[in-house]
C-alpha positions, -999 to 999 in steps of 0.1 A, spaced: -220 217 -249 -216 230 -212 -212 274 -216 -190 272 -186 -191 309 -187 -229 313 -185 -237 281 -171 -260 266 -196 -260 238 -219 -260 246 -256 -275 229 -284 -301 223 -313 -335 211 -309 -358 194 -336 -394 191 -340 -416 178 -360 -438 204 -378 -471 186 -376 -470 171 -339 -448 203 -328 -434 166 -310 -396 173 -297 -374 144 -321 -344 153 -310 -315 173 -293 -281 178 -304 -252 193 -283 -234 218 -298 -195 212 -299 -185 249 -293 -200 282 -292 -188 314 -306 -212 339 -289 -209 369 -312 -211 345 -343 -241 334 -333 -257 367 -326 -248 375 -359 -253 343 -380 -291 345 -363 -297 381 -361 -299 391 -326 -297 423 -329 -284 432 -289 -247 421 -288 -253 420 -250 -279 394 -250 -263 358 -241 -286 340 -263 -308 322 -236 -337 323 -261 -346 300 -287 -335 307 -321 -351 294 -354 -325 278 -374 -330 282 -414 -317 265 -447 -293 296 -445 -276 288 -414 -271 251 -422 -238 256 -430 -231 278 -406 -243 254 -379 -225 223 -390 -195 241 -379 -202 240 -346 -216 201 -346 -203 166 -341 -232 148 -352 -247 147 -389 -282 159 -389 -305 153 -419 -317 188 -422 -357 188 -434 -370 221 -433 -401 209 -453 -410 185 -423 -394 196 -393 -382 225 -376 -349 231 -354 -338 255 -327 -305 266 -312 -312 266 -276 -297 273 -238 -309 259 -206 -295 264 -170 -275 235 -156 
């Protein structure tokens, strides 16, 4: 998703954890910026959340809130990120 407010686009990114090879992104449908901060611990609520964040089993349910697409979550295998990147 497009952060109109920030202009950046928003979303998840998987790797795998042996290559550390990028598998794939997902766009975020919406973004709640203080849920986020809280759901993944940043602990400055003024920081816009440019950085990557490691997603957990703990957040998975959190996260599929705010996605349209299924992923098939493998935390023994892979790895995934809630991102930003300027547009």
């Amino acid at each position: 998703m497009i952060d109109d407010n920030f202009k950046v686009r928003r979303y998840i990114t998987e790797f795998c954890e042996e290559t550390e090879e990028l598998i794939a992104e997902y766009d975020l449908s919406s973004f709640d910026l203080v849920k986020f901060q809280n759901e993944l611990n940043e602990p400055n609520n003024e920081n816009p959340m440019f950085d990557c964040y490691p997603i957990k089993k703990e957040n998975v349910k959190f996260i599929e809130n705010y996605i349209s697409n299924n992923i098939e979550w493998d935390f023994k295998n892979k790895s995934y990120f809630v991102e930003a990147h300027a547009i």
